[in-house]
N, C-alpha and C positions, 0 to 999 in steps of 0.2 A: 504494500500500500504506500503511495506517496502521500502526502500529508504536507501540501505548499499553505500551510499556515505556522509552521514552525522554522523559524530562522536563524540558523547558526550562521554566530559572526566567528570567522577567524582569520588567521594575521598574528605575527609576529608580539612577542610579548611589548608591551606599551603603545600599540597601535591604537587604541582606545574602543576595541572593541564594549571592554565593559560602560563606560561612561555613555558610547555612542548605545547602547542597547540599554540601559538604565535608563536614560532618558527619551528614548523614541517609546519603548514601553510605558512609561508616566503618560506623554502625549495622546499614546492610543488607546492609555485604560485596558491596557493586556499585559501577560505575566511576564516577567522577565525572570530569568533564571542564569546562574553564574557560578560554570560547574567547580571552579576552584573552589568556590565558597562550601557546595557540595560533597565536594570528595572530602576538607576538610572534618566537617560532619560526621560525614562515615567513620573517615580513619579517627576519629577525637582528636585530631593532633593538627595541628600549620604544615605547610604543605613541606616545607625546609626541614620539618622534623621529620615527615616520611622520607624525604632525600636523603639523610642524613643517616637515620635510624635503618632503613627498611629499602634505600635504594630506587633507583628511577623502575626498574620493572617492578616492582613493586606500585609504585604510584600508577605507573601504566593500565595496571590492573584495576585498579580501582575505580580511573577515568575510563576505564571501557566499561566496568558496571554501571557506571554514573551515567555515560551517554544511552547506555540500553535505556537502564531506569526512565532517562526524559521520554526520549522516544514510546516508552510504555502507557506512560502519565499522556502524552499529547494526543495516541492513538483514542485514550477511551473520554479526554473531557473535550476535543475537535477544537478546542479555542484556540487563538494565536498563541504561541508562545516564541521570543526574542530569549536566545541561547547565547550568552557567552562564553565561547571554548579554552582551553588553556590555549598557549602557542604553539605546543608541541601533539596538541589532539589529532589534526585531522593525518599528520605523519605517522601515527605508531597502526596496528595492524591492519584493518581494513576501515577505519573510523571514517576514515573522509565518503568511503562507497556509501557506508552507513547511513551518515548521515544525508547525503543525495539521493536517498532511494526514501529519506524519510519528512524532508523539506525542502528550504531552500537555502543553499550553500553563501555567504556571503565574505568574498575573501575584504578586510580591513589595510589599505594600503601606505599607510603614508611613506615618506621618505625615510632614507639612512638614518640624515641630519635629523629630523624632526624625531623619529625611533631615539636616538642617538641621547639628544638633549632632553628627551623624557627619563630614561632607566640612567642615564648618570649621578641621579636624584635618590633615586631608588633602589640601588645595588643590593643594598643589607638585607630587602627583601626577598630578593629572586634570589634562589639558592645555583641557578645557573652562571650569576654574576659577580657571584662574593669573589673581593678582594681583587678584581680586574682595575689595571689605571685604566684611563681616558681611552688610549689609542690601544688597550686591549681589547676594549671595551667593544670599539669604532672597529676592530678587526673582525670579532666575535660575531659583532649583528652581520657585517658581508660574509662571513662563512658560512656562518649558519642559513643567512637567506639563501643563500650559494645551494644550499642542501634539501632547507623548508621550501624554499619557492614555487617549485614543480609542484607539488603538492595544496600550495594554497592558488595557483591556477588554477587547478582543476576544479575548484569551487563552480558556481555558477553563476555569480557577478563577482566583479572588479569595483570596491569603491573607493575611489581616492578620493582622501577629505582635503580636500585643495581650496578649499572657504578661510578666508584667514578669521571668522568666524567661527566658537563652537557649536553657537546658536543653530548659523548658515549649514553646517556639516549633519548635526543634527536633523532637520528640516528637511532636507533634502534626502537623505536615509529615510527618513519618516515616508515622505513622499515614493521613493520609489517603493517601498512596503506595502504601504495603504494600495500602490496600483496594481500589484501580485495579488493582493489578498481579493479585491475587486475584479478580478480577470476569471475566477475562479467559478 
C-alpha cells in the first residue's frame, strides 16, 4: 500500500529537516513525528549513549523498528503525518524503499556552507561529530555527502530551502505538501 499522506523528510544531519517539519505540521494541524526523538524513547537512553554504549548497529536496529512502527501507526489512523528521519535512515538497509512504497520521500537540501555553519554549533551533540575542528568538520559533511547523496536522491523530491527566509522555506514546503495531499 502507498500511503502519499505521510512524509519523510531527509537530508543530511542539520538540514532542518526537523524545524522544517515541526513547523509545516503546526501550519496544517497534522502530526508531526521525529524519529530521533523516538528511538530515544524506546532505547530510555540519548541517542550518543546508544552510540557509545551499544554501537551504531545497534541504533540501526532500533530506527528500522521505529520507521516500521510509523509506517504501522499511519497505515491504520490515514491522517497526514510529517516524519522527520535521522540522516543516516534512509542509507542503512532497505529504509529509503520503505519508506517510498509507504509515502512521500522528501530529500532536505541545503548547502555545504549552510550544513556547515549549523553542526559547528552543535558538535557535543551528534555523537558522529565529537571533537572534529572546523575543516574536519567541513571535510566530514563532503565525504559523507560523497556516500549519503545517492541515496537521498532517490527520494522523490528535491527541496532546496534557498529563501533566505525561514518563514519563506517553511511556506513553500507547506505548499508543495498541501498540493500532494490535494492530488490524491
Amino acid at each position: 500500500m502507498n500511503n502519499k499522506t505521510i512524509f519523510f523528510l531527509i537530508g543530511f544531519m542539520g538540514s532542518g529537516k526537523s524545524l522544517l517539519g515541526k513547523k509545516v505540521a503546526q501550519l496544517m494541524d497534522v502530526t508531526f513525528m521525529e524519529m530521533d526523538e523516538l528511538i530515544e524513547k524506546e532505547a530510555g537512553c540519548e541517542i550518543k549513549d546508544i552510540f557509545k554504549h551499544d554501537g551504531e548497529a545497534y541504533f540501526r536496529s532500533i530506527e528500522r523498528k521505529i520507521l516500521d512502527d510509523i509506517i504501522d501507526k499511519a497505515s491504520e489512523a490515514k491522517d497526514t503525518i510529517i516524519v522527520s528521519t535521522g540522516g543516516g535512515a534512509p542509507c542503512f538497509n532497505d529504509n529509503l524503499q520503505r519508506m517510498k512504497e509507504n509515502g512521500v520521500v522528501v530529500y532536505i537540501r541545503p548547502s555545504e556552507d549552510i550544513l556547515l555553519s549549523r553542526l559547528v554549533n552543535g558538535m557535543d551533540h551528534r555523537p558522529l561529530l565529537r571533537g572534529k575542528t572546523e575543516n574536519e568538520l567541513r571535510t566530514y559533511i563532503r565525504d559523507t555527502l560523497t556516500i549519503r547523496e545517492p541515496y537521498y536522491k532517490g527520494g522523490d523530491w528535491i527541496f532546496n530551502p534557498v529563501f533566505k527566509s525561514k518563514t519563506s522555506n517553511i511556506l513553500f514546503l507547506k505548499k508543495l505538501i498541501q498540493r500532494q495531499i490535494n492530488s490524491i
